[in-house]
C-alpha positions as CSV (number, residue, x, y, z in Angstrom):
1,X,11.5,18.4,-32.5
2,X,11.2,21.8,-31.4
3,X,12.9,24.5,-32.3
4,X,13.9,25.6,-29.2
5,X,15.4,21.8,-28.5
6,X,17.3,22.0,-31.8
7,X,19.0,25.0,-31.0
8,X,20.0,23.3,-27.5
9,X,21.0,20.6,-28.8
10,X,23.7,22.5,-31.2
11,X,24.6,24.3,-28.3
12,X,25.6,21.5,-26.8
13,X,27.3,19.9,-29.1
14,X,29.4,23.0,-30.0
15,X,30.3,23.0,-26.5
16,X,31.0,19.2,-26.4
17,X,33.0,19.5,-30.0
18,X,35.1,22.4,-28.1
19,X,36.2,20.4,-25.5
20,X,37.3,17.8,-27.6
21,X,39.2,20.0,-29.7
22,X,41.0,21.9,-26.7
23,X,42.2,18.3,-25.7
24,X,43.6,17.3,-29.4
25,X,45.6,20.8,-29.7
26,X,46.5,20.3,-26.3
27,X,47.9,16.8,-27.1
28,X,49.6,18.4,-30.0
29,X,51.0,21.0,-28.2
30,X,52.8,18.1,-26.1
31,X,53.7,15.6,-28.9
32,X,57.4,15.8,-28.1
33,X,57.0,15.7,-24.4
34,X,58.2,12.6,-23.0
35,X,56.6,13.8,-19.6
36,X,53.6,14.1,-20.9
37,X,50.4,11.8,-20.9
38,X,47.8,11.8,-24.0
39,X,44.4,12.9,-23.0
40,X,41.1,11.4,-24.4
41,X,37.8,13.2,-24.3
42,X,35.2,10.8,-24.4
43,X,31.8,11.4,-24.4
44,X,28.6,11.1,-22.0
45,X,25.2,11.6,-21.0
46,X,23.8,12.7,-17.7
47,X,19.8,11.8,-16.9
48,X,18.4,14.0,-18.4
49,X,20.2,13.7,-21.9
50,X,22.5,16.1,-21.8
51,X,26.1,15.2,-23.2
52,X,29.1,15.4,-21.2
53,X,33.0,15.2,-21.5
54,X,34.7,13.5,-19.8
55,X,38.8,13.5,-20.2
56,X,40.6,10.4,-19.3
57,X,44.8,10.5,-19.2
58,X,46.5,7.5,-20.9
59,X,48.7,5.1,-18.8
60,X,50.0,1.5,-17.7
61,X,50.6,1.3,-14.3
62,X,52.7,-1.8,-15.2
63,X,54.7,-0.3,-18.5
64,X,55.4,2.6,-15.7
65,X,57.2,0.4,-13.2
66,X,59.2,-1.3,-15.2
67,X,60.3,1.8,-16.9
68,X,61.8,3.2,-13.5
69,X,63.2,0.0,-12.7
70,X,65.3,1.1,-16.0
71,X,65.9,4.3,-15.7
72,X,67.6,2.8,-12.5
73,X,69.7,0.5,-13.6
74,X,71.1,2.1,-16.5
75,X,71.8,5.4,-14.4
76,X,73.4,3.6,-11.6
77,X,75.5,1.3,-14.6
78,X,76.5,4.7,-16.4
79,X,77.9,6.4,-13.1
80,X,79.5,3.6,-12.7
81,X,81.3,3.5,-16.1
82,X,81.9,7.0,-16.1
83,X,83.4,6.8,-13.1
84,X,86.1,3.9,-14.5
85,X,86.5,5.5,-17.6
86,X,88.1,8.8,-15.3
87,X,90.7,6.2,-14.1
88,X,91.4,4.8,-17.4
89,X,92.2,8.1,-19.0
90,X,94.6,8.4,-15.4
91,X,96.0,5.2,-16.5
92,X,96.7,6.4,-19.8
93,X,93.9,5.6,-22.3
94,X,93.7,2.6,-24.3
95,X,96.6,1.6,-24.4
96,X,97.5,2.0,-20.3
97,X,100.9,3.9,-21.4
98,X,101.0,5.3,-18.1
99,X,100.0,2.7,-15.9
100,X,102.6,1.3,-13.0
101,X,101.9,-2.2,-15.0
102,X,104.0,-0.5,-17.8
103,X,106.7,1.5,-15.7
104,X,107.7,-1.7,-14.0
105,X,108.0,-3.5,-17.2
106,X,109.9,-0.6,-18.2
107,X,112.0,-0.8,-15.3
108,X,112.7,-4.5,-15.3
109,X,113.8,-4.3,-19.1
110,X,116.5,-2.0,-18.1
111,X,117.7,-3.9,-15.3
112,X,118.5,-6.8,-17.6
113,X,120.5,-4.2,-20.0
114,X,122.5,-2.8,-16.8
115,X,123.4,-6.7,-15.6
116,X,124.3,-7.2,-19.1
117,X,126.3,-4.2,-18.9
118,X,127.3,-3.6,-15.7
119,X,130.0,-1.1,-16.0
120,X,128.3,1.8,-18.2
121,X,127.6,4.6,-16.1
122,X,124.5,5.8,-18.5
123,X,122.8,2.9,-18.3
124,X,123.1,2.4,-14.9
125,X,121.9,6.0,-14.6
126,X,119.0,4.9,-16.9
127,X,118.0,2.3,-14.1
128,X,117.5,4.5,-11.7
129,X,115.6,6.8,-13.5
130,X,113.3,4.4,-14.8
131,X,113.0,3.2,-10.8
132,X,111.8,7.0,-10.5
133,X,109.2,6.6,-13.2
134,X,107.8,3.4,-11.9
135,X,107.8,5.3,-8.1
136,X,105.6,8.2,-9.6
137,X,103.5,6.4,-11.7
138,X,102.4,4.4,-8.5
139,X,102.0,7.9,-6.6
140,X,100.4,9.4,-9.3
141,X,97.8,6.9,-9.8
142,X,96.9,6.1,-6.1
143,X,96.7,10.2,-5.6
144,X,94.1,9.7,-9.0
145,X,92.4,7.1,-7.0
146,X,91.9,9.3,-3.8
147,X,90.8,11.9,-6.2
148,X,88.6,10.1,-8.0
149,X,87.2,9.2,-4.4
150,X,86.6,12.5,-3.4
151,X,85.4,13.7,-6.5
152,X,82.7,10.6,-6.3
153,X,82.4,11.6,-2.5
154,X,80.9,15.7,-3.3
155,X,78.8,14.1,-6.2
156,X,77.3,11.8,-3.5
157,X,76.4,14.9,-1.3
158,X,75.0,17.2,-4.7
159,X,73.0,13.8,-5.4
160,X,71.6,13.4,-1.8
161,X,70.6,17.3,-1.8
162,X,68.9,16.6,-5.2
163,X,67.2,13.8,-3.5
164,X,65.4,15.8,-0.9
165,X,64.6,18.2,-2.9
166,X,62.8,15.8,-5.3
167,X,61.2,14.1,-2.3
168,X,59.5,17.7,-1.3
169,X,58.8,18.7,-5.3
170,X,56.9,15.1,-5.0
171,X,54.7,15.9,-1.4
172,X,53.6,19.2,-3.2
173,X,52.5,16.9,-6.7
174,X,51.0,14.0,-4.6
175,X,48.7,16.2,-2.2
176,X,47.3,17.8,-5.6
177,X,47.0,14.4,-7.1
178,X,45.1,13.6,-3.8
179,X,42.8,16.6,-3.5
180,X,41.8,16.2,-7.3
181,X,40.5,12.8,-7.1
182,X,38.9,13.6,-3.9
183,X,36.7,16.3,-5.2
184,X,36.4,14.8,-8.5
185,X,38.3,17.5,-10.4
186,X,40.9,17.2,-13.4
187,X,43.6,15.1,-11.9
188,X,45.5,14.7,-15.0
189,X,48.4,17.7,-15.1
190,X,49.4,16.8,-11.3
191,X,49.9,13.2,-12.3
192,X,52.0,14.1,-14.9
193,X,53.9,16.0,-12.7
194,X,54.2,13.1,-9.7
195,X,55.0,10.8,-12.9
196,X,58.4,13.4,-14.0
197,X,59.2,13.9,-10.4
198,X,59.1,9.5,-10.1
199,X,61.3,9.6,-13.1
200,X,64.0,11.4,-11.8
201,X,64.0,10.2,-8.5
202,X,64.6,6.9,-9.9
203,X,68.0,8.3,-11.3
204,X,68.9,8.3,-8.5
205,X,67.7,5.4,-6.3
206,X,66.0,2.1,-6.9
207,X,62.2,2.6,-6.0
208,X,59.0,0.7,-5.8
209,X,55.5,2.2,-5.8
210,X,52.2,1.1,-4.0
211,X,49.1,3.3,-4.8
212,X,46.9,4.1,-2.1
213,X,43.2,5.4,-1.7
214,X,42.5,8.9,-3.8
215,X,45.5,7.8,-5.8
216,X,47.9,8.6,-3.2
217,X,51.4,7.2,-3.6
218,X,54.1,5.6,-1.1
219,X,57.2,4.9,-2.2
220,X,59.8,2.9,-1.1
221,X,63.5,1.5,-1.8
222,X,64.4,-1.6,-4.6
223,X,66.0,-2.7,-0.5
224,X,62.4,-1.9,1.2
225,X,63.0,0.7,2.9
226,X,59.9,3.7,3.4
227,X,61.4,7.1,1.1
228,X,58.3,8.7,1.0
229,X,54.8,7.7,2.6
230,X,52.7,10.7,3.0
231,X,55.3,13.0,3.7
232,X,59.4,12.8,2.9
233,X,61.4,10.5,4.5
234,X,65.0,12.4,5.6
235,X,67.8,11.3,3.8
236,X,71.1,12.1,5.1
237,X,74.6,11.9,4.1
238,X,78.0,13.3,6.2
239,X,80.7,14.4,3.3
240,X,84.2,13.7,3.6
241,X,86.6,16.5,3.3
242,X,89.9,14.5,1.7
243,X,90.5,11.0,1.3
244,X,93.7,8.9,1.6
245,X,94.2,4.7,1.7
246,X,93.1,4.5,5.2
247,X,90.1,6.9,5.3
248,X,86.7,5.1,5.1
249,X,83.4,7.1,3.3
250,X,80.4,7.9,5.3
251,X,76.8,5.9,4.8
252,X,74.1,7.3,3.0
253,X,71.1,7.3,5.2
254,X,67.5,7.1,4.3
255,X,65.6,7.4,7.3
256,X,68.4,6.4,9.4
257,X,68.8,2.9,7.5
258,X,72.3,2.6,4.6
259,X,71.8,2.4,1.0
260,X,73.9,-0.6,0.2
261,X,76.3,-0.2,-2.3
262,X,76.4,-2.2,-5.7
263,X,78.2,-5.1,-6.8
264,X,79.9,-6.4,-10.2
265,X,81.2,-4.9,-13.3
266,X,77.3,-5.7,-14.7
267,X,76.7,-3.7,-11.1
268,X,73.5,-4.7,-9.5
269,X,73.2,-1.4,-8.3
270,X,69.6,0.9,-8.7
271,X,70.2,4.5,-8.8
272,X,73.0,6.4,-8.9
273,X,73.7,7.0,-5.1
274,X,74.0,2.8,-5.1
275,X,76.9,3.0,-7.9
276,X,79.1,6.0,-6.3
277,X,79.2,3.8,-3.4
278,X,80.7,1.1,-5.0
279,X,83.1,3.1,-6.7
280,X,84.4,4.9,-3.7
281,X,84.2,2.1,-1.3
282,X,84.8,-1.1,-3.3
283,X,86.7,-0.7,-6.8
284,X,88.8,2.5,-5.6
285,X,90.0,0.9,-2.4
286,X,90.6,-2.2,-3.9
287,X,92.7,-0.9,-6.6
288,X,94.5,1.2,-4.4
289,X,95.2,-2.1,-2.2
290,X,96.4,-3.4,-5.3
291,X,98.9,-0.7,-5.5
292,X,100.2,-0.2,-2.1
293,X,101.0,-4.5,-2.3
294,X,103.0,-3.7,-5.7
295,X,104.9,-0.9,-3.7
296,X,105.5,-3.1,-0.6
297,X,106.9,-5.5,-2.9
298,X,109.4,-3.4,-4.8
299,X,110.2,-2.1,-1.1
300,X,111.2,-5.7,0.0
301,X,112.6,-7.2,-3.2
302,X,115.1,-4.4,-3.0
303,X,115.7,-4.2,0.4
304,X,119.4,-4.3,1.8
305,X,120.4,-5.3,5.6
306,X,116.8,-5.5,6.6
307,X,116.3,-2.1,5.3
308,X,115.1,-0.2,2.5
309,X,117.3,-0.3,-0.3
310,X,116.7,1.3,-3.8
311,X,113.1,1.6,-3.0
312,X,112.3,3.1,0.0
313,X,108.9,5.1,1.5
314,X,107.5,7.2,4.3
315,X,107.6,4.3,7.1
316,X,111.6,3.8,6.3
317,X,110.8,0.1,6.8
318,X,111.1,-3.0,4.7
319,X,107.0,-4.3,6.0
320,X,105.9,-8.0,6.5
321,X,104.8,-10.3,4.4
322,X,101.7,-10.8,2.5
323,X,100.1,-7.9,4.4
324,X,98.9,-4.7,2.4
325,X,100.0,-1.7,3.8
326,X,97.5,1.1,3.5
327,X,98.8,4.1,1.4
328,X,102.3,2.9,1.1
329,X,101.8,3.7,-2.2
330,X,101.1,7.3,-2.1
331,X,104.7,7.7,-0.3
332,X,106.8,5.3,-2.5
333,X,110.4,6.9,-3.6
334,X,113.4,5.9,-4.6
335,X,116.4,6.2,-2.6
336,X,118.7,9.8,-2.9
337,X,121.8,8.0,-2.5
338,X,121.0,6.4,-5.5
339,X,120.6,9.4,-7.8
340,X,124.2,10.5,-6.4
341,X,125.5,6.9,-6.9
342,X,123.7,4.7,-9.4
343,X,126.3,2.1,-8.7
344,X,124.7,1.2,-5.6
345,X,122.1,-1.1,-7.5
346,X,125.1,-2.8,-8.5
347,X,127.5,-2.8,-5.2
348,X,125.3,-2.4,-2.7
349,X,126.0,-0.1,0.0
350,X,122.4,1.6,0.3
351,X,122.7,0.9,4.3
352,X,126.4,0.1,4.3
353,X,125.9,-3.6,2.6
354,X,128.7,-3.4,-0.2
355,X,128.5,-7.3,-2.1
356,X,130.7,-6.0,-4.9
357,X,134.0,-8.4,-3.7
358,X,136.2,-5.1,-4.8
359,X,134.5,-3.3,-1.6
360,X,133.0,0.7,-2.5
361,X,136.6,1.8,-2.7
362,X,137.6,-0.5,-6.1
363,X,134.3,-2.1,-6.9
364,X,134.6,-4.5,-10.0
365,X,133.0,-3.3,-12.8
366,X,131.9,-6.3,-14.1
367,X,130.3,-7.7,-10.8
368,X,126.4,-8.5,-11.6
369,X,125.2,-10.8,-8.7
370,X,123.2,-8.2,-7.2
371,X,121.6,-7.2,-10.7
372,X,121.0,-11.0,-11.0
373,X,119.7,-11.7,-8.0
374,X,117.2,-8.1,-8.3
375,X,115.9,-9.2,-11.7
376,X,115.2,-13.6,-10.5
377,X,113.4,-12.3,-7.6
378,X,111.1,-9.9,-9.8
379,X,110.3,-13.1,-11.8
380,X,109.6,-15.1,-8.6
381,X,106.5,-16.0,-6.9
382,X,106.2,-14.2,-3.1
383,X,103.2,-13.4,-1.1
384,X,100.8,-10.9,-1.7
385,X,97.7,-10.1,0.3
386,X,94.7,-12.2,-1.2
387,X,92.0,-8.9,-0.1
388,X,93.9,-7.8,-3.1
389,X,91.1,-9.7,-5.2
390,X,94.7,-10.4,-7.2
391,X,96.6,-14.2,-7.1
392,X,98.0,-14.3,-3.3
393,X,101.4,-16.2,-4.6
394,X,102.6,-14.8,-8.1
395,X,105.9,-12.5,-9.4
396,X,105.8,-8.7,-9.0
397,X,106.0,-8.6,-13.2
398,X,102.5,-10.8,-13.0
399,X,101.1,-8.8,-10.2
400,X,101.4,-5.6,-11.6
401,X,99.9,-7.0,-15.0
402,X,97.1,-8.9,-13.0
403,X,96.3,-5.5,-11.8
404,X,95.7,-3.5,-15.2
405,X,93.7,-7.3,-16.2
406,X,91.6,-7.0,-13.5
407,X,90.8,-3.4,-14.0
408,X,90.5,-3.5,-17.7
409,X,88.0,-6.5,-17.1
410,X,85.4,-4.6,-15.0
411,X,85.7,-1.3,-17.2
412,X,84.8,-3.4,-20.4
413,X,82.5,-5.4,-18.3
414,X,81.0,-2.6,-17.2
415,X,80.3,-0.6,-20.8
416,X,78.8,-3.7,-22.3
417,X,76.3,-3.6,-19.5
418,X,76.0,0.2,-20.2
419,X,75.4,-0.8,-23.6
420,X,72.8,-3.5,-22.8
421,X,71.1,-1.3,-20.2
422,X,70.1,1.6,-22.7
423,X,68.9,0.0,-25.2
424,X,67.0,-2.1,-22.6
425,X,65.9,2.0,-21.2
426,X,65.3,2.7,-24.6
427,X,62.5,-0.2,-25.6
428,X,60.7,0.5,-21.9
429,X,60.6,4.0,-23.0
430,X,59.4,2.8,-26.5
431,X,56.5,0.9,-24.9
432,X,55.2,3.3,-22.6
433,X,55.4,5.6,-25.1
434,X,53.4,3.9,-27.5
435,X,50.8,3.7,-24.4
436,X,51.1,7.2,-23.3
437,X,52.7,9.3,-25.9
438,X,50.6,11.7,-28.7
439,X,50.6,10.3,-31.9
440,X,50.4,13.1,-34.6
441,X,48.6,11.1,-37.2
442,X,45.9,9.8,-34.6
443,X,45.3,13.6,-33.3
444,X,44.8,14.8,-37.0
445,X,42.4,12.4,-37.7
446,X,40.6,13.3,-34.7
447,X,40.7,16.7,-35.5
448,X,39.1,15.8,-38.9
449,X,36.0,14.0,-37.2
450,X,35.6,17.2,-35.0
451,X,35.7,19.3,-38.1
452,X,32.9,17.2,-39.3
453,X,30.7,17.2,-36.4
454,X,31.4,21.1,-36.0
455,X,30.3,21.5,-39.6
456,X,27.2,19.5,-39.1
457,X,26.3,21.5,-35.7
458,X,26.4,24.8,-37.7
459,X,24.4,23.6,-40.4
460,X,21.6,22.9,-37.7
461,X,21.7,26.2,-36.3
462,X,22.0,27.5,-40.0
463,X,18.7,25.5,-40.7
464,X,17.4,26.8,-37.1
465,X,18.0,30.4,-38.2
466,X,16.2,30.3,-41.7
467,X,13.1,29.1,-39.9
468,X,13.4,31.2,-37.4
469,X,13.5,33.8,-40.3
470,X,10.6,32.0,-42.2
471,X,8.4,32.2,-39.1
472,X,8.8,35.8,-38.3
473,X,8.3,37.1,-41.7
474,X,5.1,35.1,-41.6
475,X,4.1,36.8,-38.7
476,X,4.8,40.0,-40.4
């Protein structure tokens, strides 16, 4: 060998040995970058002999897909919880303390103490407050469900916004991941980048993936539907400025086709935009149904003459049977004339219908058929409307504890699915990290071998020197 070839040669592999080292202390630079893909140098020759570096980036196309499919479902299922657990809190906390379920129970307990009692005046005055209670806890919490509606209908919009923007961050990283592989350049920091910007688009939709020549990338729906294929499909949504029981929320558009909303307290939503939708157009309005058919009942089961009696609302009627009424529960009051009078729940006389046999002028004090009849029919079945999701034929008492059941199902149901669906995020993430992710110990090493081979190079070229030396002073 030549001297002139040795010195090439560790010339080359001080350039090789650089390389490789950029790419370790790169990789270490990144080790707690969870956006980040390891990158491998790996050596080559050309023809001619020469070595080359070539640098690979670590991935699993498969490990990847499933991992969105995750981030998905356990973004949707935590909106979704979130979401219930704002109600919850409305309702009271744990323990539902504030809850109409309670306020009627409330209400019905001092009824029986009043027909027990039927002459005390504060009792009877207790009554009717405790009517006032249960009248504003069922305002109160189907204004906290139009709220929560609203609130769920502005994050919708933000969420659509972010959307687009993501979709245009995505048509920047997927033309460079497009141009690099066409010319054959380093590819790898732009697919990082379309691999971030996938991430958080899944938030907030369901997708799927196809890859296409020069590594391009279409992606579509978890429904099927095109959201990006060489350029940005629009998605559109129209906010709603207020909501109330009879107001309906707008679609959420992706290309001109609706998201569809999710289903269940495990929700089978993907995304996050899939979960607001079912909370504002399925849970929300159906709790709020189950409201206004606990307010149309107290309406009729204390109704006098065909007309509202202690309970009375906006529409001044006593309403059919079995039929919810939308948003009769936002207007729900108790009758003035009772506050002035609370003897009315015991005489009558509300619309003029006095049943106390002493007539309003000398009523009998100790006259309870009324406050009898009030408190048999709140334990009787009657019709409610079965869109309810609630038992069509059951007592107001059971109704309005049905309700806070059925609620108190889907919010447990849905935070053990929360529960299941992180750690279920956390083992994809796991795995695609152990594919993809910088392991400290393993770049160390590395570096350790290229300390080696970058000792071994500069003895060569220390060997190459003194000969070089030797030879001229021979000359001399």
């Amino acid at each position: 060998m030549s001297l002139s070839s040795a010195i090439a040669i560790a010339q080359s592999a001080f350039s090789t040995t650089a390389l490789q080292t950029a790419t370790v202390s790169k990789n270490v630079a990144n080790a707690g970058n969870a956006d980040y893909s390891r990158r491998m140098a790996m050596l080559g020759t050309t023809s001619g002999g020469a070595q080359i570096v070539s640098i690979y980036r670590a991935q699993n196309e498969a490990l990847l897909k499933q991992n969105l499919v995750s981030i998905s479902q356990s973004s949707a299922q935590s909106s979704l919880l979130s979401g219930l657990e704002i109600l919850k809190s409305a309702l009271g906390g744990n323990d539902y303390e504030s809850s109409p379920s309670t306020y009627l129970s409330a209400f019905h307990d001092s009824l029986q103490t009043f027909a027990s009692t039927p002459g005390n005046s504060t009792i009877a005055a207790t009554v009717v407050s405790d009517a006032w209670d249960l009248a504003n806890s069922i305002n109160k919490t189907a204004a906290a469900i139009q709220d929560l509606r609203l609130d769920t209908d502005k994050q919708i919009a933000e969420e659509v916004a972010n959307l687009n923007a993501l979709l245009a961050q995505f048509e920047t990283a997927n033309n460079a991941v497009k141009t690099a592989t066409a010319a054959g350049t380093d590819a790898t920091a732009a697919l990082d980048d379309r691999d971030k910007i996938l991430k958080q688009i899944s938030e907030l939709v369901g997708i799927s993936t196809v890859t296409r020549a020069n590594n391009d990338t279409v992606i579509y729906t978890s429904d099927g539907t095109v959201l990006f294929e060489t350029m940005p499909r629009q998605v559109t949504f129209t906010p709603t400025a207020a909501y109330d029981a009879t107001i309906t929320g707008n679609a959420i558009l992706v290309d001109g086709v609706p998201i569809a909303a999710g289903t269940g307290a495990d929700t089978t939503a993907q995304g996050k935009l899939a979960s607001l939708l079912q909370l504002r157009d399925d849970i929300a309005p159906t709790f709020q149904s189950q409201l206004d058919e606990m307010a149309r009942g107290l309406v009729t089961l204390f109704e006098e003459g065909g007309l509202p009696g202690l309970f009375t609302w906006s529409g001044g009627t006593v309403p059919a049977a079995g039929t919810v009424v939308p948003g009769i529960a936002s207007t729900l009051s108790v009758n003035p004339a009772a506050k002035a009078n609370p003897f009315l729940l015991r005489d009558g006389g509300f619309n003029g219908v006095v049943s106390n046999p002493g007539g309003a002028a000398t009523p009998e004090a100790g006259f309870t058929d009324l406050l009898d009849g009030f408190i048999t029919a709140m334990d009787a079945d009657m019709a409610f409307d079965a869109t309810t999701g609630l038992d069509g034929t059951s007592s107001i008492m059971e109704f309005g504890a049905s309700s806070i059941g059925w609620f108190e199902q889907i919010r447990s149901g849905a935070s053990t699915a929360d529960d299941n669906k992180t750690a279920l995020l956390a083992r994809t993430q796991e795995a695609l990290g152990n594919v993809t992710g910088v392991s400290i110990d393993e770049e160390l090493s590395l570096l350790l071998d290229l300390e080696q081979s970058y000792k071994a190079s500069a003895k060569l070229i220390s060997t190459v020197d003194a000969m070089m030396a030797s030879l001229l002073e021979a000359v001399r």
